[in-house]
Structures are given as C-alpha cells and as structure tokens.
Predicted model as a PDB file, atoms N, CA, C, CB and O in Angstrom, pLDDT in the B-factor column:
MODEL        1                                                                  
ATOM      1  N   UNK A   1     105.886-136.416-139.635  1.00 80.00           N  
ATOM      2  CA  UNK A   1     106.379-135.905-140.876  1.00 80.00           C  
ATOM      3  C   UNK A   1     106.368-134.373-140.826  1.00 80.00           C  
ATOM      4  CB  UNK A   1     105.543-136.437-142.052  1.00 80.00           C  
ATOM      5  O   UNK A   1     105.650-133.793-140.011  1.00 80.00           O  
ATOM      6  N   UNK A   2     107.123-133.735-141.653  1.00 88.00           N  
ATOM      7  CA  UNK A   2     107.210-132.388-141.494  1.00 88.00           C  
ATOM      8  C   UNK A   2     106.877-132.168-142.771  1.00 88.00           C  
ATOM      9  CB  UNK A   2     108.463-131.775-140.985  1.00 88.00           C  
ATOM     10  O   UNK A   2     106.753-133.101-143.564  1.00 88.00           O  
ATOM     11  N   UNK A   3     106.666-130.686-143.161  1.00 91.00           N  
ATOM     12  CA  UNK A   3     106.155-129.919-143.983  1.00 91.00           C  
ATOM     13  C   UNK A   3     106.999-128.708-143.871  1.00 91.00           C  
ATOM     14  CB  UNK A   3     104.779-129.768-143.774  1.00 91.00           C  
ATOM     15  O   UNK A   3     107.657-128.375-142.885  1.00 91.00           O  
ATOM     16  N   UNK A   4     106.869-127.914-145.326  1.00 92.00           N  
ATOM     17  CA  UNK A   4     107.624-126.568-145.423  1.00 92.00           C  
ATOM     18  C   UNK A   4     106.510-126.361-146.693  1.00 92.00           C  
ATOM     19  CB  UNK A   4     109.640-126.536-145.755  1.00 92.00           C  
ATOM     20  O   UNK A   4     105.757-127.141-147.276  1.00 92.00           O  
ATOM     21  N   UNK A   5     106.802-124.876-146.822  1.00 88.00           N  
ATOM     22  CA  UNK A   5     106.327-123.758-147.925  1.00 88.00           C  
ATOM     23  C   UNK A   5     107.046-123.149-148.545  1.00 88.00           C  
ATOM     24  CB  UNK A   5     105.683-122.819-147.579  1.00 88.00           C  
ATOM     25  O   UNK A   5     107.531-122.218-147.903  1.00 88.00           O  
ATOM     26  N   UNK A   6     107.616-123.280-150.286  1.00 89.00           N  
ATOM     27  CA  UNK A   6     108.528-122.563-150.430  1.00 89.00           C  
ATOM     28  C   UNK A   6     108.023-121.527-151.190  1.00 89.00           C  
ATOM     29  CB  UNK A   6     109.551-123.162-150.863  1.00 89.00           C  
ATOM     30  O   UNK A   6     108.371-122.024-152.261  1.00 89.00           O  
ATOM     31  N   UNK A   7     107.465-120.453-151.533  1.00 84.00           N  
ATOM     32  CA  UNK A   7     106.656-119.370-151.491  1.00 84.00           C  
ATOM     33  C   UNK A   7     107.610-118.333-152.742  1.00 84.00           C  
ATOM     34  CB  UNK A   7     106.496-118.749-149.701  1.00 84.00           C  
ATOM     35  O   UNK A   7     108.493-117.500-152.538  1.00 84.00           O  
ATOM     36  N   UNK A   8     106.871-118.900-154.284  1.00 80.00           N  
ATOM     37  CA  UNK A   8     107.343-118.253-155.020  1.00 80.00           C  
ATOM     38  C   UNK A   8     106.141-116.998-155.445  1.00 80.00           C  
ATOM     39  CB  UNK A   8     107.884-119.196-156.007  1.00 80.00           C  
ATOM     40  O   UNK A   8     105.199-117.183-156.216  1.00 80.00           O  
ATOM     41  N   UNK A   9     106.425-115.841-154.798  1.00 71.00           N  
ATOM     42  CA  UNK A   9     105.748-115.132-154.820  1.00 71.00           C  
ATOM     43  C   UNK A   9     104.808-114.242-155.984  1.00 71.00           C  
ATOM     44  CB  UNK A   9     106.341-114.763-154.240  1.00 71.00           C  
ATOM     45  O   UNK A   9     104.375-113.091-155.923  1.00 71.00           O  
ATOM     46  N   UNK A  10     104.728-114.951-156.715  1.00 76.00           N  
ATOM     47  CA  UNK A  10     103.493-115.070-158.162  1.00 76.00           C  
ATOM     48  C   UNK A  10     102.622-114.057-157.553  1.00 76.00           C  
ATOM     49  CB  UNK A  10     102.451-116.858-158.523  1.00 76.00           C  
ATOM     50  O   UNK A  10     101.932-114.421-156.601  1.00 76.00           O  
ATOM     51  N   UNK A  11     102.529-112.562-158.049  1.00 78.00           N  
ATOM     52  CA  UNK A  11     101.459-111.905-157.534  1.00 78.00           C  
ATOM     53  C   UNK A  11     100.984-111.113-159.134  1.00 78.00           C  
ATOM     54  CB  UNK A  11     101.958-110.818-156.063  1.00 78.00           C  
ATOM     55  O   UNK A  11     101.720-110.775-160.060  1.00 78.00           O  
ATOM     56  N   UNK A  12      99.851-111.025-159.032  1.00 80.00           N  
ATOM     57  CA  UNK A  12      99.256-109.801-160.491  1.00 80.00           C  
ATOM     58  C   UNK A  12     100.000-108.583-160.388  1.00 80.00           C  
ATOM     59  CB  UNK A  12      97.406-109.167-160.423  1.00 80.00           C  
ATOM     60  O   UNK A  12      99.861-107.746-159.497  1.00 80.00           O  
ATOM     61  N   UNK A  13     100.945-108.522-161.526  1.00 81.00           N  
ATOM     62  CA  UNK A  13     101.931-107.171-161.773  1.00 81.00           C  
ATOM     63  C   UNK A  13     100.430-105.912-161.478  1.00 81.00           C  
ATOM     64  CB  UNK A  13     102.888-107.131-163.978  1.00 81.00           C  
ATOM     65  O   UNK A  13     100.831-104.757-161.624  1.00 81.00           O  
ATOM     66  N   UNK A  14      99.416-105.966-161.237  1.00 86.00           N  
ATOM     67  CA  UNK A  14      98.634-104.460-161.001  1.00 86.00           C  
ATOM     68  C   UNK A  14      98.533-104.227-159.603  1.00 86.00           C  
ATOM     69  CB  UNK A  14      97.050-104.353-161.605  1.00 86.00           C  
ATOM     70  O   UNK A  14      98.186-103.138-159.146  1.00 86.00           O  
ATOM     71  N   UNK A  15      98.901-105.474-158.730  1.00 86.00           N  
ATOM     72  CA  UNK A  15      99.221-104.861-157.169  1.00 86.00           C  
ATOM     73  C   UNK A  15     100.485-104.431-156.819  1.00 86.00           C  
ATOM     74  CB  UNK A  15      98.984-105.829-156.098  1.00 86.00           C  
ATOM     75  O   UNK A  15     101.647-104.779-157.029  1.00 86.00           O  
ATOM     76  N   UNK A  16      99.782-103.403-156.107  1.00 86.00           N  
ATOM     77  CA  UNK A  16     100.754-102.743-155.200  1.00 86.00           C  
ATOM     78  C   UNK A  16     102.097-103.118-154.836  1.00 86.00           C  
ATOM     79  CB  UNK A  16     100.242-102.670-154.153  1.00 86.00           C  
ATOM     80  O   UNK A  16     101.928-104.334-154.740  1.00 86.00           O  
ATOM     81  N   UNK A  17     103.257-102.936-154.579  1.00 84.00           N  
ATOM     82  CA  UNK A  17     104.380-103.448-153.734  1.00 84.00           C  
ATOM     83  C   UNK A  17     103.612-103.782-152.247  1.00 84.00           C  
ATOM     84  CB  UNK A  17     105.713-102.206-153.609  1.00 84.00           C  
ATOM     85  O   UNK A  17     103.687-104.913-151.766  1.00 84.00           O  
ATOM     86  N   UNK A  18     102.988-102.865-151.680  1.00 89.00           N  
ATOM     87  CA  UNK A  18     102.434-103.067-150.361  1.00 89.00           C  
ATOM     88  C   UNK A  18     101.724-104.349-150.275  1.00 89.00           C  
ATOM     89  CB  UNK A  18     101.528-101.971-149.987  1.00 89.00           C  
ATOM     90  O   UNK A  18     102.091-105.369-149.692  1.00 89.00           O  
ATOM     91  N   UNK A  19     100.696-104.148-150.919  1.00 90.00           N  
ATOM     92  CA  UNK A  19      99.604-105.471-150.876  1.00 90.00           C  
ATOM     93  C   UNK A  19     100.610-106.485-151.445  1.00 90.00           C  
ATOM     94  CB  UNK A  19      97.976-105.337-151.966  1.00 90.00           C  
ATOM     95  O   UNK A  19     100.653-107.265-150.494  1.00 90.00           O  
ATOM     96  N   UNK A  20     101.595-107.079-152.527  1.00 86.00           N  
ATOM     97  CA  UNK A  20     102.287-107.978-152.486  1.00 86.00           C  
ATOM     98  C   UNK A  20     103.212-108.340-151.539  1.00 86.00           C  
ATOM     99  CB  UNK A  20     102.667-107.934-153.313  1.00 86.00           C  
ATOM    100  O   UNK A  20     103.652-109.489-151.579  1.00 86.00           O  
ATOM    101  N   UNK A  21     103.678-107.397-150.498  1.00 88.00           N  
ATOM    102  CA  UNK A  21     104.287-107.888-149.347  1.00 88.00           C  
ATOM    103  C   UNK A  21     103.795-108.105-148.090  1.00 88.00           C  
ATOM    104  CB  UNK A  21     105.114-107.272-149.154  1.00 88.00           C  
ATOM    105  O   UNK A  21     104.458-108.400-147.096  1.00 88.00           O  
ATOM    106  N   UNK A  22     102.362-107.919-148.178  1.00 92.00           N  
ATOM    107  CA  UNK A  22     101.192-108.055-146.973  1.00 92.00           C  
ATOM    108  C   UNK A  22     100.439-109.725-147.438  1.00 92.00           C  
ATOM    109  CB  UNK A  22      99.726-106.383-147.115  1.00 92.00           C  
ATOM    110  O   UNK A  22     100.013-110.641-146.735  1.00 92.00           O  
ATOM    111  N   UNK A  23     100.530-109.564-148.798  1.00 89.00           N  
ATOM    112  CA  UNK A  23     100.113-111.074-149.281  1.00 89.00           C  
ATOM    113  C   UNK A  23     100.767-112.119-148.928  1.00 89.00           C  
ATOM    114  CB  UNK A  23     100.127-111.268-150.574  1.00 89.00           C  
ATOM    115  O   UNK A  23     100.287-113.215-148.637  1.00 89.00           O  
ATOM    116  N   UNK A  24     102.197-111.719-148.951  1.00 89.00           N  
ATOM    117  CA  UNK A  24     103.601-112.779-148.584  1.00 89.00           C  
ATOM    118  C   UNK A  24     103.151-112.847-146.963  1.00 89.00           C  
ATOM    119  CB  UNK A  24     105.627-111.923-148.918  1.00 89.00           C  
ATOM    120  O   UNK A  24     102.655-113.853-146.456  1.00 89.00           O  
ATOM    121  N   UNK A  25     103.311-112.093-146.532  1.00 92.00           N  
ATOM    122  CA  UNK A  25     103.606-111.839-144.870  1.00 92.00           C  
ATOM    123  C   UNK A  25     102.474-112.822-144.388  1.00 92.00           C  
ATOM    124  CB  UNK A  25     103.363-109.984-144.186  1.00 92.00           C  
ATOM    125  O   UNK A  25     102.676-113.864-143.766  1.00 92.00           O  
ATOM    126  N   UNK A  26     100.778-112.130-144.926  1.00 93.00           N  
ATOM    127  CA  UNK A  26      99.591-113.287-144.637  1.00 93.00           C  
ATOM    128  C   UNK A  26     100.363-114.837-145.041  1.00 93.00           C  
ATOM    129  CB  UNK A  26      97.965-112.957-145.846  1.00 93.00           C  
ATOM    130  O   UNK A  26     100.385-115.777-144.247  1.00 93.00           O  
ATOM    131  N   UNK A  27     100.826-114.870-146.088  1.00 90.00           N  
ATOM    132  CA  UNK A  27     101.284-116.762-146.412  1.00 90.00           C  
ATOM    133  C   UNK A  27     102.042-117.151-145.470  1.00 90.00           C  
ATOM    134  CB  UNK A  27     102.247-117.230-147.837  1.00 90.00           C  
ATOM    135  O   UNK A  27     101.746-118.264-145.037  1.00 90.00           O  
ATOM    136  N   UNK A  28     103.321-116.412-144.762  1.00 91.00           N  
ATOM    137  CA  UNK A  28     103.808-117.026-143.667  1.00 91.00           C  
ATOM    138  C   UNK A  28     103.075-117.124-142.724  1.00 91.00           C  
ATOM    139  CB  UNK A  28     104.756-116.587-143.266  1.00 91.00           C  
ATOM    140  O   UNK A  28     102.770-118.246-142.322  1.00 91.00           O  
ATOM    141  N   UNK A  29     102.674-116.176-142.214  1.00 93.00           N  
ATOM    142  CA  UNK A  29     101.610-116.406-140.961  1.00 93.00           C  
ATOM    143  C   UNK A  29     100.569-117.787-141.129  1.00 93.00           C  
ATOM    144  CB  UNK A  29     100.537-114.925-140.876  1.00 93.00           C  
ATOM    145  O   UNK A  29     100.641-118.740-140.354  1.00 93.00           O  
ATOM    146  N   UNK A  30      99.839-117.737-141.989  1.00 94.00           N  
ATOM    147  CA  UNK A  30      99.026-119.046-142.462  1.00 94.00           C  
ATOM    148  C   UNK A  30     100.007-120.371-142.765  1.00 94.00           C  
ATOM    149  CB  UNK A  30      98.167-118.660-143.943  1.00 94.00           C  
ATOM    150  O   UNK A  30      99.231-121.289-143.029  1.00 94.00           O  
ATOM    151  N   UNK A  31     100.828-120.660-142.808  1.00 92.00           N  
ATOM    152  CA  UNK A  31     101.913-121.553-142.865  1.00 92.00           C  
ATOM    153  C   UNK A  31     102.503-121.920-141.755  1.00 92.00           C  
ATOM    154  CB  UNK A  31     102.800-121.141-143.573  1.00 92.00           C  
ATOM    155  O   UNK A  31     103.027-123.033-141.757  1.00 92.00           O  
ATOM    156  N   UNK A  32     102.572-121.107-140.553  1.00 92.00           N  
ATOM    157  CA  UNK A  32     102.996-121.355-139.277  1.00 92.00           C  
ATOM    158  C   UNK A  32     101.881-121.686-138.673  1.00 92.00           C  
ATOM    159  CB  UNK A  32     103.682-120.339-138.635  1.00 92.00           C  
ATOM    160  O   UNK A  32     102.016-122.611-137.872  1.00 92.00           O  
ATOM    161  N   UNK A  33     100.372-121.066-138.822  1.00 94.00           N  
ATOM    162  CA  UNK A  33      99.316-121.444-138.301  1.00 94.00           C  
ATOM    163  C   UNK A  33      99.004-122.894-138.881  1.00 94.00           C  
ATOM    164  CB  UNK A  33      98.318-120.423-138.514  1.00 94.00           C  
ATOM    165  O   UNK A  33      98.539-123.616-137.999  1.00 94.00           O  
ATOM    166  N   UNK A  34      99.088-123.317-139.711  1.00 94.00           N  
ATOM    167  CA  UNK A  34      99.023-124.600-139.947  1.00 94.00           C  
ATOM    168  C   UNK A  34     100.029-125.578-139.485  1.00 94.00           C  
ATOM    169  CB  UNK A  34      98.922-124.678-141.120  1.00 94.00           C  
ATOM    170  O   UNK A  34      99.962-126.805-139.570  1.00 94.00           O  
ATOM    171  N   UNK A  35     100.858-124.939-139.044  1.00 94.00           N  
ATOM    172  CA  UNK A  35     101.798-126.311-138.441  1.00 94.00           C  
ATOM    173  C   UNK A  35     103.219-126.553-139.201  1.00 94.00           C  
ATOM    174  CB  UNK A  35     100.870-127.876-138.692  1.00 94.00           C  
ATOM    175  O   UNK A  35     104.251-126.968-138.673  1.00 94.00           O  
ATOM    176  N   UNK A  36     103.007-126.156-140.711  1.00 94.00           N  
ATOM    177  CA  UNK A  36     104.487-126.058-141.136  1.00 94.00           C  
ATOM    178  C   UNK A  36     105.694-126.019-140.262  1.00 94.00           C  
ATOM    179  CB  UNK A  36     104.617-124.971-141.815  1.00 94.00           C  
ATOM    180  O   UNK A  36     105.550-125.748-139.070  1.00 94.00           O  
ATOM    181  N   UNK A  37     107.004-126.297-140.817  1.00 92.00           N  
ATOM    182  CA  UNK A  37     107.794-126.227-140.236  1.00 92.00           C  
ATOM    183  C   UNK A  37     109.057-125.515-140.708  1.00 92.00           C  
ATOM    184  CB  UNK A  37     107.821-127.217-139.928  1.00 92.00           C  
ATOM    185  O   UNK A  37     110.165-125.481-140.174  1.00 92.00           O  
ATOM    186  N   UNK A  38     108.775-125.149-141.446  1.00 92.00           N  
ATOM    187  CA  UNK A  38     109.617-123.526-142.634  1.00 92.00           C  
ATOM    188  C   UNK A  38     108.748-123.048-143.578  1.00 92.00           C  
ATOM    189  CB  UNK A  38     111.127-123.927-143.854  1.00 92.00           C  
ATOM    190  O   UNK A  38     107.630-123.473-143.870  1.00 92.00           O  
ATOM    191  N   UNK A  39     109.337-122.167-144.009  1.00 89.00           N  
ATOM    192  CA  UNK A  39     108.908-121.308-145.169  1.00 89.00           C  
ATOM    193  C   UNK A  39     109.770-120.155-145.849  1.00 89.00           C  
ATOM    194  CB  UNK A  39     107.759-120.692-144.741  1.00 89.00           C  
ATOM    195  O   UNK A  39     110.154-119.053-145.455  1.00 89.00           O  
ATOM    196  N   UNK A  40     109.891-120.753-146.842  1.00 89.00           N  
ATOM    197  CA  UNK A  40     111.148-120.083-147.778  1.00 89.00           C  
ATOM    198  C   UNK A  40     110.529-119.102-148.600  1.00 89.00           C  
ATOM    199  CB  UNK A  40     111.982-121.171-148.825  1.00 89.00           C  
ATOM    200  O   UNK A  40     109.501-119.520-149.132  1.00 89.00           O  
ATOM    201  N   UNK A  41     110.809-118.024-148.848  1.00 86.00           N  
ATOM    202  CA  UNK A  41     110.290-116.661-149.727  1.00 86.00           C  
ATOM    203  C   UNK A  41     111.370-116.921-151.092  1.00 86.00           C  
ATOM    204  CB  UNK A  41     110.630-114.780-148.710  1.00 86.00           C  
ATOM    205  O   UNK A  41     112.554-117.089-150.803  1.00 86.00           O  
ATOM    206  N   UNK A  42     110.933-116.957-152.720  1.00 81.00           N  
ATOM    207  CA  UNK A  42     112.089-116.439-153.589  1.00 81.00           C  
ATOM    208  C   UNK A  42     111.916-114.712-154.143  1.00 81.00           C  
ATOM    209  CB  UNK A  42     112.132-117.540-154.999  1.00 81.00           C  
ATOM    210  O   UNK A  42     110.966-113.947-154.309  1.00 81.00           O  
ATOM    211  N   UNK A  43     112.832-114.665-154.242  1.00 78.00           N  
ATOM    212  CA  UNK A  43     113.584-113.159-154.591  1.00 78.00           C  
ATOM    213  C   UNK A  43     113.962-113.086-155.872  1.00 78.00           C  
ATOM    214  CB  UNK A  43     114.918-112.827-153.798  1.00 78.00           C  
ATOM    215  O   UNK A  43     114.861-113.788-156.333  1.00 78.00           O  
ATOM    216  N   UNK A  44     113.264-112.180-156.582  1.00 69.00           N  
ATOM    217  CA  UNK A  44     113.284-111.158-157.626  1.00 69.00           C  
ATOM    218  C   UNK A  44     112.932-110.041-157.596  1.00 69.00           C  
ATOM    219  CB  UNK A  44     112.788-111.396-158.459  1.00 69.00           C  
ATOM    220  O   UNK A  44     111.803-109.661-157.284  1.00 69.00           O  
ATOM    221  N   UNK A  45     114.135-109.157-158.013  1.00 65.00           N  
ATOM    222  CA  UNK A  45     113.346-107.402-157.692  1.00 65.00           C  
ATOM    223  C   UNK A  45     113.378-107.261-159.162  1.00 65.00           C  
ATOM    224  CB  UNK A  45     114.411-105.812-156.616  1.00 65.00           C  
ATOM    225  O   UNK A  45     113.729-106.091-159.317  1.00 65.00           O  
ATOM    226  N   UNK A  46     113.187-107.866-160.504  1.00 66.00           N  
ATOM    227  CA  UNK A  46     113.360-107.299-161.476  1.00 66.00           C  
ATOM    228  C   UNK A  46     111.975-107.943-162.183  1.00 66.00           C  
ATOM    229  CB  UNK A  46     114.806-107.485-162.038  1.00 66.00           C  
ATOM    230  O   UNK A  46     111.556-107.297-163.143  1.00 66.00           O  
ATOM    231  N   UNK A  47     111.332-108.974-161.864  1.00 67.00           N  
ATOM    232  CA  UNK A  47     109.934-109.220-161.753  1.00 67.00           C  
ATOM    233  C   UNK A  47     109.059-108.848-162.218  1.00 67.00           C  
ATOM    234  CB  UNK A  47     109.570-109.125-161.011  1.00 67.00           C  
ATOM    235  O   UNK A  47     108.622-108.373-161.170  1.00 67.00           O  
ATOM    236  N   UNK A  48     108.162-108.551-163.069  1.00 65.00           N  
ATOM    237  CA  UNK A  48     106.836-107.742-162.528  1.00 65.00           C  
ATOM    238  C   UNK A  48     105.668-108.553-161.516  1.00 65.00           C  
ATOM    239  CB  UNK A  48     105.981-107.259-163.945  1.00 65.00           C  
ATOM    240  O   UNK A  48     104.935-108.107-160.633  1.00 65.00           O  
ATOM    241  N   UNK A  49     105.863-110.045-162.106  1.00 72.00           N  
ATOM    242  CA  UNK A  49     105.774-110.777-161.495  1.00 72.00           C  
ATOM    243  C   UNK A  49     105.434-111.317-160.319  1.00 72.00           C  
ATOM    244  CB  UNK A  49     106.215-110.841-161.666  1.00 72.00           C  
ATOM    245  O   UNK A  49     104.335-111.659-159.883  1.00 72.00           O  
ATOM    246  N   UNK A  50     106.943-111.368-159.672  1.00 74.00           N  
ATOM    247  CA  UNK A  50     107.634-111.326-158.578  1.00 74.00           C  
ATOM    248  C   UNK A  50     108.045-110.259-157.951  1.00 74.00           C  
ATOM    249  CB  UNK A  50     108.471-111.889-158.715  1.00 74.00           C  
ATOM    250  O   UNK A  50     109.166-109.885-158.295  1.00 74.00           O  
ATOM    251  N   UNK A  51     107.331-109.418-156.859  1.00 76.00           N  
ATOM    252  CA  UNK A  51     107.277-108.566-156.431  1.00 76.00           C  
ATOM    253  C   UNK A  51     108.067-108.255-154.822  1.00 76.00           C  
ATOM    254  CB  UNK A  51     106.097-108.499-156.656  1.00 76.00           C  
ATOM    255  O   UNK A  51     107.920-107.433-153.917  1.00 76.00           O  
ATOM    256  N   UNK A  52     108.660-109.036-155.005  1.00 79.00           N  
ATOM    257  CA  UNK A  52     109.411-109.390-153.366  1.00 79.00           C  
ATOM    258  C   UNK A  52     111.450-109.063-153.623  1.00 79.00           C  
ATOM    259  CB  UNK A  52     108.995-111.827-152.861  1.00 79.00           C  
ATOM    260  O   UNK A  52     112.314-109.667-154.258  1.00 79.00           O  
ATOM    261  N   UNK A  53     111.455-108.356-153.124  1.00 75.00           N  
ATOM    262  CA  UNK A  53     112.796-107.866-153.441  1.00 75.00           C  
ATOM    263  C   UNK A  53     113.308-108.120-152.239  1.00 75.00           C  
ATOM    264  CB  UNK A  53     112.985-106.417-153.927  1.00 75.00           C  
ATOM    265  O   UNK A  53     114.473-107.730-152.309  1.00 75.00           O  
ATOM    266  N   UNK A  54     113.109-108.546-151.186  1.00 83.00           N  
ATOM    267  CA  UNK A  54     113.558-108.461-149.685  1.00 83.00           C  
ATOM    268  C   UNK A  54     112.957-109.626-149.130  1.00 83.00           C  
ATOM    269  CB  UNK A  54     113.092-107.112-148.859  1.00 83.00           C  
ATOM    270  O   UNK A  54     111.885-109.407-148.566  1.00 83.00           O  
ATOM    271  N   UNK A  55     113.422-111.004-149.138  1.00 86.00           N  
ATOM    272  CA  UNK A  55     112.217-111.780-148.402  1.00 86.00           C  
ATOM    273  C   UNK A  55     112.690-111.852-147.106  1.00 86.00           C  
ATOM    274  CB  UNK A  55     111.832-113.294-148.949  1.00 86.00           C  
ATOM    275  O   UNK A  55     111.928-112.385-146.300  1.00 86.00           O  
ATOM    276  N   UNK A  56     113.699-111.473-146.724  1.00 89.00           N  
ATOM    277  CA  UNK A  56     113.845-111.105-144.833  1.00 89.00           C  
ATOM    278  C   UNK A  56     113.439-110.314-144.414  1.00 89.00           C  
ATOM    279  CB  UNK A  56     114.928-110.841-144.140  1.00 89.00           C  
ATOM    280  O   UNK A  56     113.805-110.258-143.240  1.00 89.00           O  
ATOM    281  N   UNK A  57     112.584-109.258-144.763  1.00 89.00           N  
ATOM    282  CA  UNK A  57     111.890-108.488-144.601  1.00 89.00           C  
ATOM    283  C   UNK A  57     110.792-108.796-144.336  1.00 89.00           C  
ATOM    284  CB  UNK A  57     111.942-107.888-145.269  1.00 89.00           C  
ATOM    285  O   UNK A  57     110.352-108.586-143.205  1.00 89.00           O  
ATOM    286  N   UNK A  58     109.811-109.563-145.612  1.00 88.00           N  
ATOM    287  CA  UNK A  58     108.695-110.762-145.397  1.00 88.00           C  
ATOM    288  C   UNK A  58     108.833-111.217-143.455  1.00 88.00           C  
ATOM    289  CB  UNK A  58     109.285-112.478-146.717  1.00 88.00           C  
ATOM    290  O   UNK A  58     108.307-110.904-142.387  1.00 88.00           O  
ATOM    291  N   UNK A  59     109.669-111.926-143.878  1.00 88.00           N  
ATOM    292  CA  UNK A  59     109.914-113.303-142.825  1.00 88.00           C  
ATOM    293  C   UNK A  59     109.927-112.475-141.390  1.00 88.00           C  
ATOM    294  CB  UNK A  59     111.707-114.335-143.131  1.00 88.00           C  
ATOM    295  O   UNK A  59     109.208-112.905-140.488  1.00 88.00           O  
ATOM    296  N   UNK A  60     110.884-111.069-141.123  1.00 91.00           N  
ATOM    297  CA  UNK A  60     110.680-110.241-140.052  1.00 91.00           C  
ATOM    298  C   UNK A  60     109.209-109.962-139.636  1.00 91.00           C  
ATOM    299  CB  UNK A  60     111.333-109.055-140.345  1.00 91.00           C  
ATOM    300  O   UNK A  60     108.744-110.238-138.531  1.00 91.00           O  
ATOM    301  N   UNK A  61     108.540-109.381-140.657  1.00 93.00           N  
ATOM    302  CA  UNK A  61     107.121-109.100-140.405  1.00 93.00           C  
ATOM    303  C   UNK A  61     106.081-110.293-139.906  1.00 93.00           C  
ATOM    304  CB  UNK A  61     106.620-108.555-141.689  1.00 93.00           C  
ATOM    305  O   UNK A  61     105.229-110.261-139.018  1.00 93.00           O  
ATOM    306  N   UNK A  62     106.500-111.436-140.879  1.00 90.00           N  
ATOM    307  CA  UNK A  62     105.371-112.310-140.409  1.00 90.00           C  
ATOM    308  C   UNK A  62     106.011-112.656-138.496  1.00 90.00           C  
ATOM    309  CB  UNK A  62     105.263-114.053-141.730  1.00 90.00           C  
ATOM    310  O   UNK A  62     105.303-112.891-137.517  1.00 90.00           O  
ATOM    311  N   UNK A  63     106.782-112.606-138.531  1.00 89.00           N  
ATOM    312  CA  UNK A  63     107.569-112.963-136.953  1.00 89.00           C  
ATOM    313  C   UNK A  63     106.847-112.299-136.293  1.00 89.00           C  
ATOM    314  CB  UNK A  63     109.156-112.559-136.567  1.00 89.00           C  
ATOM    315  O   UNK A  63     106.183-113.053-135.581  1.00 89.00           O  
ATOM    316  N   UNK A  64     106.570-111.159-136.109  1.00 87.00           N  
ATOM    317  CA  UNK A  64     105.974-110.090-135.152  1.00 87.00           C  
ATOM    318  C   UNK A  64     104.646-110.431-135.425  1.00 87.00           C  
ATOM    319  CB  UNK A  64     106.333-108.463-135.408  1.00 87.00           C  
ATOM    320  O   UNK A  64     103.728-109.826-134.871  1.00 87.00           O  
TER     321      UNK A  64                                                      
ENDMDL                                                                          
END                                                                             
C-alpha cells in the first residue's frame, strides 16, 4: 500500500517566513524518511496562516 502527505501548511502567523519554510522543508524530509510516496505542499501567499507562497521551492529544498 502506498501513502502520501498532503501538507497544508497551518503555521502560527508569529513565525517567521524562514522558520515556516524550514518547518515545511523538515515535513518533507520526515515524509520521505518514513517511506511515503509523495507529498503535496498547498499554496497561499495571502494567509497569515498559510505561510508558503512557493511550494516548489519547499519541495527543491527538501530534495537536496
């Protein structure tokens, strides 16, 4: 059976842009380390929320 993560990025509007896209980046990484087999980022830049305006950006970083 397979598994995926679809990663609505719910972070406390008092963090950072940085630390909310280091938070995302840690969830992919921990999602591939577990064995998953995708992981989808959603996108809102208007958020306070949702702090992820770029999730290919996310997804680049956790790659490396």
């Amino acid at each position: 059976m397979k598994f995926a993560l679809f990663q609505t990025p719910f972070t406390r509007p008092e963090r950072t842009p940085r630390q909310a896209f280091d938070w995302a980046v840690d969830q992919a990484v921990a999602a591939a380390a577990a064995g998953l087999t995708e992981y989808w980022v959603g996108e809102h830049a208007t958020e306070s929320w949702e702090q992820i305006p770029n999730p290919e950006l996310v997804l680049s970083a956790a790659v490396q």
